[in-house]
gemmi code that builds the backbone of each chain (N, CA, C; Angstrom):
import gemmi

chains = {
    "A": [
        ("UNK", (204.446, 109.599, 72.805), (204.595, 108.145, 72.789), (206.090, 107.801, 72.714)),
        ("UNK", (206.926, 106.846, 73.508), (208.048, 106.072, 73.327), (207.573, 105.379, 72.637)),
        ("UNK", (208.733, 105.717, 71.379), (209.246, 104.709, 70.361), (209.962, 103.715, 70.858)),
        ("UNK", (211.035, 104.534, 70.800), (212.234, 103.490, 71.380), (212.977, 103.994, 72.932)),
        ("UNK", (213.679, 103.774, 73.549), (214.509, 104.171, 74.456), (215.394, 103.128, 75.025)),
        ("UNK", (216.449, 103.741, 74.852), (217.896, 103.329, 75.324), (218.662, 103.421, 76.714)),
        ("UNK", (217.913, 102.139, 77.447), (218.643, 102.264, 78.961), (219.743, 102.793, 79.028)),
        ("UNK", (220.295, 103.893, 79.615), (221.202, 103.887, 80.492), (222.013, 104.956, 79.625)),
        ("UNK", (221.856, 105.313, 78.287), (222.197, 106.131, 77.321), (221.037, 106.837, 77.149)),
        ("UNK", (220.232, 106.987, 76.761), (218.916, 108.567, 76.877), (218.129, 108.392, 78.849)),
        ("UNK", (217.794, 109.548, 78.585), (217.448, 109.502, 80.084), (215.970, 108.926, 80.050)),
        ("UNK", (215.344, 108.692, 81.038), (214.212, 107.744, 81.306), (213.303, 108.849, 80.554)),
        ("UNK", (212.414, 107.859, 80.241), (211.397, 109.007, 79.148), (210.026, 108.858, 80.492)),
        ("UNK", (209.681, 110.324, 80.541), (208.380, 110.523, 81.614), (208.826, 111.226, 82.549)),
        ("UNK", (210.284, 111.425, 82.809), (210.671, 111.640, 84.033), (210.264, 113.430, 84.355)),
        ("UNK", (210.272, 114.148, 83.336), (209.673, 115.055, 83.765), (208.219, 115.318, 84.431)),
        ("UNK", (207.096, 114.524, 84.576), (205.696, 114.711, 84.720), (205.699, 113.434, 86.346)),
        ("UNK", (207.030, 112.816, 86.229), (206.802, 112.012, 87.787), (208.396, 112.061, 88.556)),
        ("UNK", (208.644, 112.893, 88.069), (210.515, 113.244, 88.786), (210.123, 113.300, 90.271)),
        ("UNK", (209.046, 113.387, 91.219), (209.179, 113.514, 92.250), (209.126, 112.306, 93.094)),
        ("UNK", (208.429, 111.262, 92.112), (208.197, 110.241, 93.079), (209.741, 109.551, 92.770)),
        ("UNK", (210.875, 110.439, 92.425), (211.968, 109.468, 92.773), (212.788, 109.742, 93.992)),
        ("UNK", (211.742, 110.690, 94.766), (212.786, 110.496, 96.438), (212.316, 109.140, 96.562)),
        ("UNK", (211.587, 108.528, 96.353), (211.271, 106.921, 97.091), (212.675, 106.431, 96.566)),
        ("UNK", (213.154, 105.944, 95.794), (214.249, 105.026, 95.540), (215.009, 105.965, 96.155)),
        ("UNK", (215.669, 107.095, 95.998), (216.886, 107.553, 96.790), (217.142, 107.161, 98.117)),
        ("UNK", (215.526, 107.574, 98.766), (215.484, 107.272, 100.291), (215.970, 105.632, 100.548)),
        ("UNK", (215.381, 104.963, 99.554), (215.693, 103.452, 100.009), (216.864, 103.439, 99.726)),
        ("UNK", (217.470, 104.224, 98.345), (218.804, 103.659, 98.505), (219.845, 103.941, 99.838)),
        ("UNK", (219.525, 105.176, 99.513), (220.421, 105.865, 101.028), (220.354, 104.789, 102.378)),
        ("UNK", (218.876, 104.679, 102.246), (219.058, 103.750, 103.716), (219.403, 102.461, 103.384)),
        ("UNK", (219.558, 102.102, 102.646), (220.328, 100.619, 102.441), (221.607, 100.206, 102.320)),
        ("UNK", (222.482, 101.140, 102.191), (223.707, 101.531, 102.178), (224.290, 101.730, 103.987)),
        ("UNK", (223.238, 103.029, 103.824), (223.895, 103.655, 105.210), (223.386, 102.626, 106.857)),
        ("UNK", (222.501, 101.825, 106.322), (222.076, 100.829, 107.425), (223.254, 99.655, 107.135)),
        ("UNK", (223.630, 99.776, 106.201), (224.502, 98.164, 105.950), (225.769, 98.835, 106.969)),
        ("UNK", (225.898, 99.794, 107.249), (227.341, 100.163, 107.873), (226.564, 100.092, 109.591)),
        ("UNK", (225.510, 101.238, 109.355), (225.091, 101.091, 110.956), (224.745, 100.007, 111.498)),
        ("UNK", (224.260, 99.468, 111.419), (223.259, 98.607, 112.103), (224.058, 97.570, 112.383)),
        ("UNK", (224.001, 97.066, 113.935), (225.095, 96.298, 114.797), (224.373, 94.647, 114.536)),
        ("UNK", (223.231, 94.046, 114.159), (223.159, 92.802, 114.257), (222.077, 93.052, 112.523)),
        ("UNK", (223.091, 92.051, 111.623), (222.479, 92.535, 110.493), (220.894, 91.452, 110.143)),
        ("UNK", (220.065, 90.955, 111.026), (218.910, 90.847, 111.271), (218.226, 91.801, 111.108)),
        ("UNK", (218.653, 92.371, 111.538), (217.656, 93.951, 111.917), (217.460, 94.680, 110.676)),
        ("UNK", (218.389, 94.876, 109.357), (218.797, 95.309, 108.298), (217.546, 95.832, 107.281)),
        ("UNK", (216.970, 94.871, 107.497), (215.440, 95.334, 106.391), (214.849, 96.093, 107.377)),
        ("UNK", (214.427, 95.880, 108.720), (213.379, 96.553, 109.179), (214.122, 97.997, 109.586)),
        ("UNK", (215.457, 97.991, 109.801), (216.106, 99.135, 109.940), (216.239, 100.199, 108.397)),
        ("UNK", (216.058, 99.776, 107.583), (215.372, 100.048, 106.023), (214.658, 101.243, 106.269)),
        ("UNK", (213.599, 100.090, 106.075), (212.388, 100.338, 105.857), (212.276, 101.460, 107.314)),
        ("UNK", (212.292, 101.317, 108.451), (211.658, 102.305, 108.956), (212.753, 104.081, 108.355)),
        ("UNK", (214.245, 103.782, 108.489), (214.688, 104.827, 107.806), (214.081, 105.284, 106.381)),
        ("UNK", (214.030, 104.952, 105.384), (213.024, 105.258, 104.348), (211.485, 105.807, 105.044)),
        ("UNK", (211.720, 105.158, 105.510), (209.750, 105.819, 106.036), (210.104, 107.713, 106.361)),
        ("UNK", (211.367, 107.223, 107.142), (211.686, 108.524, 107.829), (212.065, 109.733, 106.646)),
        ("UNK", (212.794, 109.152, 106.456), (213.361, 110.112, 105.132), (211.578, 111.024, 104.374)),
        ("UNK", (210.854, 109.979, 104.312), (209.936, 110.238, 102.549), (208.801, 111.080, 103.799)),
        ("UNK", (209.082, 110.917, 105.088), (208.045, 112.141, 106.148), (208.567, 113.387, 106.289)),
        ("UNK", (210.004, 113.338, 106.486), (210.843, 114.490, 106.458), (210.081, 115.426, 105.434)),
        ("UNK", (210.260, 114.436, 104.185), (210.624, 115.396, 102.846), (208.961, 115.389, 102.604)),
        ("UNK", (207.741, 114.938, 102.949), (206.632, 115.373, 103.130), (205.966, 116.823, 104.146)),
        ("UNK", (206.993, 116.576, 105.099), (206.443, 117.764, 106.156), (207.287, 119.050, 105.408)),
        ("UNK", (208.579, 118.687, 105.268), (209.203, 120.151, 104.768), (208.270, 120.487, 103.140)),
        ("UNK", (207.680, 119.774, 102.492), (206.515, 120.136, 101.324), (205.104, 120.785, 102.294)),
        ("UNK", (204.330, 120.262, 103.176), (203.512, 120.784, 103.723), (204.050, 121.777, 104.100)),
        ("UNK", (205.150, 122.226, 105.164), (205.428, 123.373, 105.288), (205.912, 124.235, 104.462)),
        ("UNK", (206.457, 124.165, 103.446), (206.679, 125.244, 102.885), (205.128, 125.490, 101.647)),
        ("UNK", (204.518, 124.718, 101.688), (202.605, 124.772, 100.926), (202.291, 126.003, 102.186)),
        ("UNK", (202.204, 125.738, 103.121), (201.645, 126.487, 104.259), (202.744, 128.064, 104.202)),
        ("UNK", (203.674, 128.061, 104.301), (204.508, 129.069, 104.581), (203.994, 129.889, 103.232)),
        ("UNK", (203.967, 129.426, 101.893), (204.196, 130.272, 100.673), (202.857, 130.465, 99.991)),
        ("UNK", (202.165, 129.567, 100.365), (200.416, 129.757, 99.885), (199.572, 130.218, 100.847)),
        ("UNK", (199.505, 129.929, 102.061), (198.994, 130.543, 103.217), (199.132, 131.728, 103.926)),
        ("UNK", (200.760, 131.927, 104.268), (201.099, 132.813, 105.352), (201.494, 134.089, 104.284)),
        ("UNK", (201.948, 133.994, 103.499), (202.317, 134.750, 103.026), (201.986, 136.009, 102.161)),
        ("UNK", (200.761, 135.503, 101.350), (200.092, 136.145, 101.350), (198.807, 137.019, 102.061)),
        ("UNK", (198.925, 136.808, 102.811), (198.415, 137.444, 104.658), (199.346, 138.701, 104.735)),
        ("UNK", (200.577, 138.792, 104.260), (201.586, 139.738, 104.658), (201.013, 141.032, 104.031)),
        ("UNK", (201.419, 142.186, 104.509), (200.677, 143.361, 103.553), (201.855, 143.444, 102.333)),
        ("UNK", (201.205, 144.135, 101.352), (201.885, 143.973, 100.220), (203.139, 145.217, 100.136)),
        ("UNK", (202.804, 146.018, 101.135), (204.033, 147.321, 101.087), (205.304, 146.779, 102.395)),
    ],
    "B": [
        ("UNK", (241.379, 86.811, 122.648), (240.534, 87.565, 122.147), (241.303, 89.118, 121.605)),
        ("UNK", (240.408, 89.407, 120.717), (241.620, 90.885, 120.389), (241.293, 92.145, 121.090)),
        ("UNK", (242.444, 92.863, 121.573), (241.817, 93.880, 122.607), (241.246, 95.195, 121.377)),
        ("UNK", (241.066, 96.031, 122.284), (240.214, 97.230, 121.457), (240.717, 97.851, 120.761)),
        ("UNK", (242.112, 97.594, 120.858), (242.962, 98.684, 120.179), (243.476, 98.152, 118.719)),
        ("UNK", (243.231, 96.780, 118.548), (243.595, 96.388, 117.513), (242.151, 96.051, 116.656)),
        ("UNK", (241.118, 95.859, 117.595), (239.845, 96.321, 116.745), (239.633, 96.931, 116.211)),
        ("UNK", (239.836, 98.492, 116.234), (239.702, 99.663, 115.876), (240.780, 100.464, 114.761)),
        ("UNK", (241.859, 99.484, 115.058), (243.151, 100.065, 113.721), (242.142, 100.249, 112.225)),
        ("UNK", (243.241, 100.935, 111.566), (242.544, 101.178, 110.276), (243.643, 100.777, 109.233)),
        ("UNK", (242.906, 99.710, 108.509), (243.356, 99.153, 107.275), (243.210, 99.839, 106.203)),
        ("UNK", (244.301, 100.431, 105.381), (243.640, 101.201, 104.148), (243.695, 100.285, 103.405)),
        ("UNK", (243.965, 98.627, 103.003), (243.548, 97.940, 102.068), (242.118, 97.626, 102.255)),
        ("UNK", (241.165, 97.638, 103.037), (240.107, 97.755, 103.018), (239.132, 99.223, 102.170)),
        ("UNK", (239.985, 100.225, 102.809), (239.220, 101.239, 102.398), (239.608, 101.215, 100.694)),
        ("UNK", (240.679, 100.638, 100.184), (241.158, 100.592, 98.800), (240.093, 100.125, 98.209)),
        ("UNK", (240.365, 99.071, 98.485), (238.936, 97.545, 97.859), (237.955, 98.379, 98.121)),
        ("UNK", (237.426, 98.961, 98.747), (236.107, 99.501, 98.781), (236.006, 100.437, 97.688)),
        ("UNK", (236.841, 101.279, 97.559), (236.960, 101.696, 96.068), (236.695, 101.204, 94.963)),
        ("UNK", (237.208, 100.397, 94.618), (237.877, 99.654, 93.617), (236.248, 99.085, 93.478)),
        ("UNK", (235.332, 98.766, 93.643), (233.698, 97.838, 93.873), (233.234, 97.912, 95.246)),
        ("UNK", (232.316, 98.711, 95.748), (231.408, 98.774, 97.007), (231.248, 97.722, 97.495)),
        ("UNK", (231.377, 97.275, 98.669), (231.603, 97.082, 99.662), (232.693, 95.922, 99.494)),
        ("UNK", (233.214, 95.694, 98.235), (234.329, 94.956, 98.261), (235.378, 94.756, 99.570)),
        ("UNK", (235.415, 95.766, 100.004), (236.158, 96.049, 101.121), (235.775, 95.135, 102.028)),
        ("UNK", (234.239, 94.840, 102.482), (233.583, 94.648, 103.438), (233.750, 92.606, 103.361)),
        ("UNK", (233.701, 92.489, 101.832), (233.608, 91.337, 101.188), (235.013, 90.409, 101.726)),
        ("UNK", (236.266, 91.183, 101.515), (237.619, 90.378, 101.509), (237.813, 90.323, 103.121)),
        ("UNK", (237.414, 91.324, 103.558), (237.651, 91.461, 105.546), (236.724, 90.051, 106.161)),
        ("UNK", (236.181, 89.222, 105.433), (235.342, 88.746, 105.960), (233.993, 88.870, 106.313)),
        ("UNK", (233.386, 90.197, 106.113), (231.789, 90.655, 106.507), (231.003, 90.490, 105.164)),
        ("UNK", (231.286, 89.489, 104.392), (230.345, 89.534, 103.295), (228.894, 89.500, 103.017)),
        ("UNK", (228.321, 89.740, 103.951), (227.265, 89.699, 104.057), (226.454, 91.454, 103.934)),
        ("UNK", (227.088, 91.850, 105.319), (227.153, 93.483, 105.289), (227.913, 94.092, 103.990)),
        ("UNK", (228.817, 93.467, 103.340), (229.525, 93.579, 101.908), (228.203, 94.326, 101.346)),
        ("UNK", (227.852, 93.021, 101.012), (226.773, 93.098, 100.042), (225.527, 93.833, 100.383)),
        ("UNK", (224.966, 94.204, 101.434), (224.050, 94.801, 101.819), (224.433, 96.140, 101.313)),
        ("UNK", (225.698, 96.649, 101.540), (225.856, 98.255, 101.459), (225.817, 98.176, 99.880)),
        ("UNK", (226.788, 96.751, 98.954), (226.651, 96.940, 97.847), (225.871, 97.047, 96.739)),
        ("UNK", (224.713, 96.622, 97.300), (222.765, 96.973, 97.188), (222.565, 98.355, 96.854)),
        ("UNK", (222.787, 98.696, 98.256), (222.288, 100.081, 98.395), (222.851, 101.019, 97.308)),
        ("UNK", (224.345, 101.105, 97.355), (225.321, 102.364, 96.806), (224.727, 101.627, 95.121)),
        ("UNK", (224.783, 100.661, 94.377), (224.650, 100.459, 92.867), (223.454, 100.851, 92.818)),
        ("UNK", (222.060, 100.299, 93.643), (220.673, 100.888, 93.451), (221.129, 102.249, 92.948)),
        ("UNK", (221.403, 103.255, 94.201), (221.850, 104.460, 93.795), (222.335, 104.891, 92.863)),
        ("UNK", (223.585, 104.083, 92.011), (224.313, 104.399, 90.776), (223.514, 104.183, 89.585)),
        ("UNK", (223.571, 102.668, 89.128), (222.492, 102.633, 88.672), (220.940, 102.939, 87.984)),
        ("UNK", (220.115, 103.349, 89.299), (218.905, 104.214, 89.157), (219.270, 105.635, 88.535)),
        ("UNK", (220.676, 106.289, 89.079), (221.106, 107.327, 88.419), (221.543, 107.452, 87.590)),
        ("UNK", (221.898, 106.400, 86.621), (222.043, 105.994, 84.959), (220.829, 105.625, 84.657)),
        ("UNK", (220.057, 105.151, 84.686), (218.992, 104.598, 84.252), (217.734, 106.187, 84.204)),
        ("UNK", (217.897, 106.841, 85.276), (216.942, 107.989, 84.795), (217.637, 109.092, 84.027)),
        ("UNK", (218.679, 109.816, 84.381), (219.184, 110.325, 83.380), (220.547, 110.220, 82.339)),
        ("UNK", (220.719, 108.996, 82.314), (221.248, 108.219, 81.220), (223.242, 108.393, 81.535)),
        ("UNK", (223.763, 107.935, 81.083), (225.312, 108.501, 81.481), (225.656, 109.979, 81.188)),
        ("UNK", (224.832, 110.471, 80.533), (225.161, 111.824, 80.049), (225.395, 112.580, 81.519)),
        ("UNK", (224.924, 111.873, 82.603), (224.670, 112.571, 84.318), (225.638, 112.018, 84.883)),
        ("UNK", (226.922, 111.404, 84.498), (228.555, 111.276, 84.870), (229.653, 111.996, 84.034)),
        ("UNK", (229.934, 113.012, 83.953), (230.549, 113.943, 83.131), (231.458, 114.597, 83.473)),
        ("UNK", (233.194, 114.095, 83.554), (233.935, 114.710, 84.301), (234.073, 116.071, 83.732)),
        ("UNK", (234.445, 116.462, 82.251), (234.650, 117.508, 82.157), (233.298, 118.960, 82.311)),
        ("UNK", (232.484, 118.483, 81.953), (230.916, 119.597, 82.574), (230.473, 119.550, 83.514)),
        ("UNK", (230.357, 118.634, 84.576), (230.039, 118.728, 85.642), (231.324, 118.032, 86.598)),
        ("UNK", (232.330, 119.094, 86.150), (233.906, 118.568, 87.461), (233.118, 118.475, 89.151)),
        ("UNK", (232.610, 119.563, 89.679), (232.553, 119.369, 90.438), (231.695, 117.909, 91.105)),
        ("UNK", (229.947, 117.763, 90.657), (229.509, 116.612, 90.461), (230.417, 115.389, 90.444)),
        ("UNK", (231.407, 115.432, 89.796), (231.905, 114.546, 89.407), (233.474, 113.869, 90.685)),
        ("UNK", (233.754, 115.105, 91.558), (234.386, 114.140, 92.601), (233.745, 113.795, 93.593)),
        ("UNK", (232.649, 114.005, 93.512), (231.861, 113.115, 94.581), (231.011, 111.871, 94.032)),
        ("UNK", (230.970, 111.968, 92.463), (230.547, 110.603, 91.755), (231.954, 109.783, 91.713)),
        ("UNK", (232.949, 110.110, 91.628), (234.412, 109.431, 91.845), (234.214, 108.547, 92.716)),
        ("UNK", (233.658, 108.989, 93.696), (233.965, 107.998, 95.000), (233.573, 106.408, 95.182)),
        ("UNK", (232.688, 106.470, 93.707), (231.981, 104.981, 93.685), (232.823, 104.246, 93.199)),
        ("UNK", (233.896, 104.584, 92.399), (235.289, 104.004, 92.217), (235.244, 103.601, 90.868)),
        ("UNK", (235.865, 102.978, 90.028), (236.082, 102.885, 88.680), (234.936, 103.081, 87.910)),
        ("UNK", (233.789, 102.234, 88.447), (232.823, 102.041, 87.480), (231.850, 103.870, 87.189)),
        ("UNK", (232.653, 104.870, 88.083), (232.173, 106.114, 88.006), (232.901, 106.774, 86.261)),
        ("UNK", (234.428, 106.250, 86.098), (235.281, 106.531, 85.501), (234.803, 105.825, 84.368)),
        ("UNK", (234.169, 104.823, 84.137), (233.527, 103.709, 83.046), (232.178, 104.312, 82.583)),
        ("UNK", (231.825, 105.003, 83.359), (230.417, 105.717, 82.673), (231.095, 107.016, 82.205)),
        ("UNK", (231.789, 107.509, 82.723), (232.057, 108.737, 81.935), (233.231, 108.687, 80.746)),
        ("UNK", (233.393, 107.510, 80.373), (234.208, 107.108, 79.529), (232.813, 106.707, 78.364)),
        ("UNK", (231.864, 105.945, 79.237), (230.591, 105.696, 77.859), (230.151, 106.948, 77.686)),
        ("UNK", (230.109, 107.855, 78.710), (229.692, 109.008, 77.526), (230.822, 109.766, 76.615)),
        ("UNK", (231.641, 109.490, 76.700), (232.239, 110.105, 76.118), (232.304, 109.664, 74.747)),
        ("UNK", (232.719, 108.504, 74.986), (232.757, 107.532, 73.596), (231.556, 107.047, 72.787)),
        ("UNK", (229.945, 107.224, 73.545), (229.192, 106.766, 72.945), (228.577, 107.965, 72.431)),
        ("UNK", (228.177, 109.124, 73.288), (227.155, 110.035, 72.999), (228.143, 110.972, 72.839)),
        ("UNK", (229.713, 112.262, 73.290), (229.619, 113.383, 72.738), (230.697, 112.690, 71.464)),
        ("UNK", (230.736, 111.699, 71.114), (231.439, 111.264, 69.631), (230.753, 111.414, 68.683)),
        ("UNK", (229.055, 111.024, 69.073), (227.797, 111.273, 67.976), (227.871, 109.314, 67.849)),
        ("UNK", (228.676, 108.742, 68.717), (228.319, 107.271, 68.080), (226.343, 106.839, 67.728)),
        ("UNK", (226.559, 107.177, 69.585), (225.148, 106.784, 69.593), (223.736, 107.319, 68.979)),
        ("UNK", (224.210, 108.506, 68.593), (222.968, 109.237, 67.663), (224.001, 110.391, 66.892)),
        ("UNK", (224.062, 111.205, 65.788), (224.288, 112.325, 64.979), (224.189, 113.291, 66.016)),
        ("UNK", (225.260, 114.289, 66.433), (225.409, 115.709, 67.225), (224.330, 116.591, 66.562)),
        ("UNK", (223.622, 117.458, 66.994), (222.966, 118.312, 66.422), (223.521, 120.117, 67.030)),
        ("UNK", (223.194, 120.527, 66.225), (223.905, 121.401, 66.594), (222.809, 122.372, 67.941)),
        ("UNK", (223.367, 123.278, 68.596), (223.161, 123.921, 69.353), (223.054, 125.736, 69.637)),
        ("UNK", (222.354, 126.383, 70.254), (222.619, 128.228, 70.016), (223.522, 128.150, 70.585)),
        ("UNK", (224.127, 129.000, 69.917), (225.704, 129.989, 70.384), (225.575, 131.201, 70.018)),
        ("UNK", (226.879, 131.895, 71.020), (226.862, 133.677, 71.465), (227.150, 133.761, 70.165)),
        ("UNK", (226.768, 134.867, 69.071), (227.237, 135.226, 67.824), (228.991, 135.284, 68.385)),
        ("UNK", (229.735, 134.860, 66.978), (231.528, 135.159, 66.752), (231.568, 133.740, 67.771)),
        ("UNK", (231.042, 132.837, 68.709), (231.501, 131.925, 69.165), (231.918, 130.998, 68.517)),
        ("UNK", (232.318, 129.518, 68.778), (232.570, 128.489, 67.868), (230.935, 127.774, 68.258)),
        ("UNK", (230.317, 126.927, 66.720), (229.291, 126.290, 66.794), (229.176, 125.497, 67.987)),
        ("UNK", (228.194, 125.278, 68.475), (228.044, 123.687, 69.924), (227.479, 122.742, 69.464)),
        ("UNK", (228.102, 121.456, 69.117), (227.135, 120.495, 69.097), (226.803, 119.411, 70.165)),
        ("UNK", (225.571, 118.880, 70.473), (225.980, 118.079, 71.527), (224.960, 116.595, 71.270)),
        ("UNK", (225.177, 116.057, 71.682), (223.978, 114.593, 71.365), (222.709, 114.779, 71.887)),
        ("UNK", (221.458, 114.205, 70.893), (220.083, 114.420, 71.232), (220.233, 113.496, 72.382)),
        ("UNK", (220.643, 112.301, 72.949), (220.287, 111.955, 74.246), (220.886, 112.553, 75.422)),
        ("UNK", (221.440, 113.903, 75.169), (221.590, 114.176, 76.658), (220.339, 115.262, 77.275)),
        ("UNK", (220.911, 114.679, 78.385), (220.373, 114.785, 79.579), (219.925, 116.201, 80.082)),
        ("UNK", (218.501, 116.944, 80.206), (218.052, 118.011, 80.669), (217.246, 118.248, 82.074)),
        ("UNK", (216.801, 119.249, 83.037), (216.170, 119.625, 83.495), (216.250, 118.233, 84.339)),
        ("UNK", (214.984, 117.891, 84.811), (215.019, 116.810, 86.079), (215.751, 115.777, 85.881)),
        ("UNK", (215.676, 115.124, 84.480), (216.152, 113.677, 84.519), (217.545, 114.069, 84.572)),
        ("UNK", (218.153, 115.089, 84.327), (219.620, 115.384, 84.674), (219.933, 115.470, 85.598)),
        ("UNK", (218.817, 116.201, 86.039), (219.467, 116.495, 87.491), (219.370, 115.109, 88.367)),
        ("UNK", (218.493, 114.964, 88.650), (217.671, 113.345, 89.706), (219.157, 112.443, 89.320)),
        ("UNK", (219.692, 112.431, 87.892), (220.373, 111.371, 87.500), (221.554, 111.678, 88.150)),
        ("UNK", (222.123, 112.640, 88.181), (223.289, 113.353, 88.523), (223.127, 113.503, 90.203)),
        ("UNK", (222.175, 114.020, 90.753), (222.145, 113.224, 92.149), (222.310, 112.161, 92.929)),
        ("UNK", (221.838, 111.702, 92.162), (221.621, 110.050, 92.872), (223.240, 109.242, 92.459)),
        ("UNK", (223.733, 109.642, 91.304), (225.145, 108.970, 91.351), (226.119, 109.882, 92.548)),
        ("UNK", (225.652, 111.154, 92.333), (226.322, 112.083, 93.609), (226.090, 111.324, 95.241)),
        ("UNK", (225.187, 111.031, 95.136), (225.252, 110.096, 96.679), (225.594, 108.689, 96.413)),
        ("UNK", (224.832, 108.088, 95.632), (225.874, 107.026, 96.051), (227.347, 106.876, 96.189)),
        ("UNK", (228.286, 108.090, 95.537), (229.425, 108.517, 96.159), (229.706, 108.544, 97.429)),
        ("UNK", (228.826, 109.647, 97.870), (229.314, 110.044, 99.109), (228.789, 108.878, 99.911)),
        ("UNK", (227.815, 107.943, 99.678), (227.932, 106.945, 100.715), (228.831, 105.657, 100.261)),
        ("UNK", (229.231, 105.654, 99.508), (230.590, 104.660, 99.499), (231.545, 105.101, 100.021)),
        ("UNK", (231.660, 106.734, 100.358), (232.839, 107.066, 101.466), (232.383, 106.293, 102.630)),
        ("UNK", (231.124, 106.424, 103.229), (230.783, 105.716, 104.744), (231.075, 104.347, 104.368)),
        ("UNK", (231.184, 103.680, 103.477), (230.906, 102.289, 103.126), (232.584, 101.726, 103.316)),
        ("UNK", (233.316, 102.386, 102.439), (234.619, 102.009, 102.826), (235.563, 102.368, 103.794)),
        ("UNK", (235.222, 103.466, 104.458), (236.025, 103.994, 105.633), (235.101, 102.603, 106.945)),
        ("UNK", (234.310, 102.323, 106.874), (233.595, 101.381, 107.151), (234.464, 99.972, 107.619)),
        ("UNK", (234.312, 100.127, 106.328), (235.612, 98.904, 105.850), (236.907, 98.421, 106.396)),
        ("UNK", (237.421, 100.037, 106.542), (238.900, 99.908, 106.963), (238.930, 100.055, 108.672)),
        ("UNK", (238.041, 100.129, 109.225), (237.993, 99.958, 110.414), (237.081, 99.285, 110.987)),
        ("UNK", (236.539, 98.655, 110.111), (235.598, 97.481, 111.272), (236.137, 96.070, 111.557)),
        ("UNK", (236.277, 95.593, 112.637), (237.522, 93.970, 112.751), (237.025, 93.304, 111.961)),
        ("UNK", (238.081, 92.255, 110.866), (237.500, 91.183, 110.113), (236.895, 89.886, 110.907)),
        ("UNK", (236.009, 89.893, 109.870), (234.822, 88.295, 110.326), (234.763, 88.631, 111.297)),
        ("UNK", (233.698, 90.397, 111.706), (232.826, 90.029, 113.086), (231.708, 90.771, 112.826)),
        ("UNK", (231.191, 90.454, 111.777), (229.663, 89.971, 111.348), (228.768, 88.936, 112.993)),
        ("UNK", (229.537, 88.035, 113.239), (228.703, 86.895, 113.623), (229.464, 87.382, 115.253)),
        ("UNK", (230.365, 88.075, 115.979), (230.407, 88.066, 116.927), (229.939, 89.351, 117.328)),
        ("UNK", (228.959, 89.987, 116.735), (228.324, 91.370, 117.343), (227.663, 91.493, 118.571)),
        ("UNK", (227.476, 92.656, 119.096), (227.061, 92.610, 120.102), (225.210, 92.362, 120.339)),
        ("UNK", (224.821, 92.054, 119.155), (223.010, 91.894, 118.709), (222.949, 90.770, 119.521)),
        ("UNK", (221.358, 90.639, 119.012), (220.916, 88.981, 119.440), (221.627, 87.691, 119.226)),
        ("UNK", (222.651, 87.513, 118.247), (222.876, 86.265, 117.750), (224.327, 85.738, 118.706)),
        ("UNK", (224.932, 87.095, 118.983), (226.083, 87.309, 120.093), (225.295, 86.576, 121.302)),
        ("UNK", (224.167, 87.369, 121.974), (223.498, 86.650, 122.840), (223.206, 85.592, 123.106)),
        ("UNK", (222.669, 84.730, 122.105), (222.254, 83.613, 121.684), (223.508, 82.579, 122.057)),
        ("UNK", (224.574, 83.152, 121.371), (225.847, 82.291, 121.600), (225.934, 81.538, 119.811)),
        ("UNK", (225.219, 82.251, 119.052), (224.850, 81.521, 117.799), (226.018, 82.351, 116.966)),
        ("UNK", (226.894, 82.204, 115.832), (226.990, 83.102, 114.685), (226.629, 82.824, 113.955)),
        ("UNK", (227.035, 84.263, 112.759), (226.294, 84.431, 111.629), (226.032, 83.212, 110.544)),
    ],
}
model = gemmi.Model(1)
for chain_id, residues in chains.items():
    chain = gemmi.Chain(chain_id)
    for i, (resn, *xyz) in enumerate(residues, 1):
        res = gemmi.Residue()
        res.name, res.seqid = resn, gemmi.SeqId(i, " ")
        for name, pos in zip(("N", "CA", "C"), xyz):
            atom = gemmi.Atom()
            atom.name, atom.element = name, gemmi.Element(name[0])
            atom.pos, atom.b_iso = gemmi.Position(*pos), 0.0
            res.add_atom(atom)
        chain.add_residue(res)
    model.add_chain(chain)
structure = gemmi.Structure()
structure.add_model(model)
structure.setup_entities()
């Protein structure tokens, strides 16, 4: 149970049991940054976002499926000598 | 109209200001708009990376290296690692407890709120990039022409409309 916790001075309490779902904010941050420089008509800015974030959080889904498949699947298939 | 060559010069008082506060740079050139968009992004980043693993995850002297690529966000990188210094390895913010050490070493003490395992790390990442994208943010800066937000080559150029 949190008692207490101190933004910004103790680290987020939980973060060990959901540390993964923080590629979502990275990805958005990254692309919100790096779209504010790219992107030639800044209309476009959210939806240029959002589809980069999309991209990012598939990346980092397929390289998890593949390496589930590479290290639980294939691998043990290999002979053991 | 300005030809290409003076479009493209590079202002290092832009790339300064961009230092100095994200996308500041972007802000004084006239693009305040895109300013602020990048300046979204890069603090989310900083920010979120104080907020999960606390300032203890800006640390020039333990994590030097980490730490010139958290530089790049510009003072306010130097202001967190000044709060940790002064808040948590002083013992302000909580009593040092002590720590294992190699026998014949000197004791370690360090503050119960720092920072371990993921939330250190995640925290210490995420200020690590928003670094490195305030490099894109202010080199950005110093070479993109002022106030041409509204004469881009997008739809609104088309239109004949600006920003």
């Amino acid at each position: 149970m949190t008692l207490a916790w101190t933004p910004f001075l103790q680290p987020a309490p939980g973060v060990q049991h959901w540390w993964w779902m923080l590629v979502v904010p990275m990805a958005l941050g990254v692309s919100m940054a790096y779209k504010a420089v790219r992107t030639k008509d800044l209309a476009d800015w959210p939806r240029d976002v959002l589809r980069m974030t999309l991209q990012i959080l598939a990346a980092v889904v397929g390289i998890a499926l593949g390496l589930y498949v590479l290290v639980i699947l294939v691998l043990p298939l290999l002979p053991a000598e | 109209m300005p030809d290409a060559a003076s479009e493209t010069s590079f202002r290092p008082l832009g790339a300064i200001l961009g230092w100095v506060f994200p996308g500041l740079g972007h802000i004084a050139s006239g693009n305040a708009k895109r300013g602020i968009m990048a300046m979204a992004g890069v603090l989310i980043l900083f920010f979120g990376g104080l907020l999960v693993g606390g300032v203890d995850c800006v640390d020039r002297t333990e994590d030097r290296l980490w730490f010139f690529g958290q530089a790049c966000c510009g003072p306010i990188a130097f202001a967190a690692d000044k709060v940790n210094e002064m808040q948590l390895k002083s013992g302000d913010a909580a009593p040092l407890i002590e720590t294992a050490s190699y026998p014949g070493q000197p004791k370690v003490f360090v503050s119960p709120f720092k920072g371990i395992a993921h939330a250190n790390e995640f925290g210490t990442l995420f200020v690590f990039l928003a670094g490195l994208l305030n490099i894109c943010v202010l080199l950005d800066a110093a070479v993109r022409p002022p106030s041409s937000d509204g004469r881009s080559s997008g739809r609104r150029a088309v239109d004949g409309g600006a920003a």
